[in-house]
Each structure stands twice: as C-alpha cells, then as structure tokens.
N, C-alpha and C positions, 0 to 999 in steps of 0.2 A: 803844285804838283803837275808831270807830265800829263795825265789820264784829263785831269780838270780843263788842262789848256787845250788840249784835243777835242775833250767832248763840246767846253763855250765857244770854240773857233767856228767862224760862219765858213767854213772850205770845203769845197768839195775834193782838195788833192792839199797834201801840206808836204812839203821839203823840210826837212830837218838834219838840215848838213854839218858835219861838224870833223874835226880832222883827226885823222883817225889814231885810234886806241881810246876815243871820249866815248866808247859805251853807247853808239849807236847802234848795234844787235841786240844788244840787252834791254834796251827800252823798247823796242819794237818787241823784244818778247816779252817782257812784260805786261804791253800793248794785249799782244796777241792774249797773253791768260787773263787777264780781266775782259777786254770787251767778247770774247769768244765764246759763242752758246755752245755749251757743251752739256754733258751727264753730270760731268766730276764735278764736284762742289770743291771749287775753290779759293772759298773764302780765308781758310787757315793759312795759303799763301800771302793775303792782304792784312792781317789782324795785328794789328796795333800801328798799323802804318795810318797817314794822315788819309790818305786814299779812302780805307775802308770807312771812316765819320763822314767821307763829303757827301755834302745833301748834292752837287753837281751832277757827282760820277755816280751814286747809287743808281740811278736810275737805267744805265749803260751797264751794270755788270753782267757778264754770262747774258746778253741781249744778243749780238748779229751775229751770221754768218762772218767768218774770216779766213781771208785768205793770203796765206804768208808764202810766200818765196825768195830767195836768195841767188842771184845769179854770183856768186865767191868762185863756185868750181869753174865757172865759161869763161877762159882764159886760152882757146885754141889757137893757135897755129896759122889755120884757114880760116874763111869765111864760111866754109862749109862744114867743117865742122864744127865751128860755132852756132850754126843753125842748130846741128845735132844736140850740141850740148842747152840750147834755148830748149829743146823739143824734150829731151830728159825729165830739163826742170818739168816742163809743163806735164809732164806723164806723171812725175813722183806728184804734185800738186793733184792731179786730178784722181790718181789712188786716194789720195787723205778726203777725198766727196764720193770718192766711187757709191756708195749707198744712194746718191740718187738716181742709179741704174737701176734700184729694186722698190724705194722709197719714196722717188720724185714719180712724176707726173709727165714723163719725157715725151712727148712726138719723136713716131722713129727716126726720121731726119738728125733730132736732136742726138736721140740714143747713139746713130749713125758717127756723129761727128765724134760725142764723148768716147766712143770704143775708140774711134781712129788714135786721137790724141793718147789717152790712155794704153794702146799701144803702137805710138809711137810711129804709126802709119800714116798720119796726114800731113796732108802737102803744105807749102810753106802759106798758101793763102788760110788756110784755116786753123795755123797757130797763131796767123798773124791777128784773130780775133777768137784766140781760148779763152784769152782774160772777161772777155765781152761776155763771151758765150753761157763759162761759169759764176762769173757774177748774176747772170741772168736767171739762171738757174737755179741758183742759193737763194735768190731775194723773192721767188716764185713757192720755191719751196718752203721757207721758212715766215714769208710773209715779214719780210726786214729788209733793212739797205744793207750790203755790205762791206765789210771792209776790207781790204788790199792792203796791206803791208811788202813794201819792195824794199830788198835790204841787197847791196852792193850791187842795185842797178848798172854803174856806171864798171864794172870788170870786162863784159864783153867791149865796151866802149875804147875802153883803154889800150885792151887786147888788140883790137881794131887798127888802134892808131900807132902800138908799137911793130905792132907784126904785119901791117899794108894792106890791109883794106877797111878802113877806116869809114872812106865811101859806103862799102854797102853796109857796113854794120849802121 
C-alpha cells in the first residue's frame, strides 16, 4: 500500500511521478487524510482497507502536521503574475494554520511575517521561505515533523517555459 511505502521509506523528500490522469492528487489526498492530525476522527474513511490492519502505518495515523498545496491554477502569462499566483497559494495555505496566530507560541517577528503572507503582503524574499517558515512553525507547535505534500509543482514551470520566462520561474 501507498501509506506503508511512505511511512518504511528512509526519505526526507519522495517524487512520485507518474503521467498524468494515474491518480496523483488522489493519493496525495489520501496521504493528506491519514497522516494529518486533526479533530475528525477519520478512521471510517480507512475501514476495511488493507491500510487500516497495517501494524506499519498505524502508528502514523492522524500523527503530523500537513501541509498540502497545489500550484494547478499558476499558469500566468508573466513572471509576475506568476509570483502573484505562488503568493495566493501561500496565503490560502497559511489560512488552513492561521490558528497559530492565537494557538502558537509566535515571536512577533514571526507573527509579522505570518500576517504578511497571509495577506499577501510580502516581498518576494519572504515567500521564498513560507514553506520554511510554516513547517517550522507546525513542527514547534505540535511537537512533530511535518509533512508537505506538493501536487502539480511543475504548472508554474511549464507556464514558464511556454509563455518566456522560464528563466526566472
């Protein structure tokens, strides 16, 4: 099973390419609803599936912070609005944690940066380390590693390379 193979892999980053309509957002959501500490008890999602018996993966379920994003829509035109559209993502991403503005343990500095991003205020050097920043953040507050899920990474890339500036993307 996917969950198994994920949780025995000694990786700290795993690509899992595969062409597309083979169910690569589906397994990342999948991903996402088992490994993802949350409230919901989501076990009735997993039940009768081979997943919910493994002695592996029990251990992992509803365990880390997770953090899922999709660049699908960052398909711009420009380079600059393709920042805009990176900068989106990262504001809707950092809505779905906003609660460590009241929950966490922030230094204002931190707080500082989290508003910016969350709206959509900061400069391009301090998107260029949101991922950093909220991982940092989730694994401080929740006392766990956590996990990143990146599903059509490569659309600004693409974007990039059909519409001319491939360079800065």
């Amino acid at each position: 099973a996917l969950v198994d193979a994920v949780v025995d892999a000694d990786a700290q980053v795993m690509l899992l390419p595969r062409p597309r309509r083979f169910g690569k957002t589906l397994n990342l959501s999948m991903l996402r609803c088992f490994l993802e500490k949350t409230t919901e008890d989501r076990r009735a999602l997993f039940e009768g599936l081979a997943v919910a018996s493994s002695e592996r993966a029990r251990p992992h379920f509803q365990r880390y912070p997770v953090i899922f994003l999709t660049f699908k829509d960052v398909k711009p035109a420009s380079w600059e609005h393709c920042l805009q559209g990176i900068a989106r993502v990262l504001a809707g991403l950092y809505g779905e944690h906003r609660y460590l503005l009241t929950e966490g343990s922030l230094s204002a500095e931190e707080a500082d940066l989290f508003t910016a991003i969350l709206g959509r205020r900061a400069d391009f050097s301090v998107c260029s380390e949101a991922l950093r920043l909220l991982s940092k953040l989730l694994a401080e507050h929740h006392g766990e590693r956590v996990v990143i899920l990146l599903d059509e990474y490569d659309s600004p890339i693409h974007a990039g390379y059909t519409k001319g500036y491939y360079d800065d993307v």
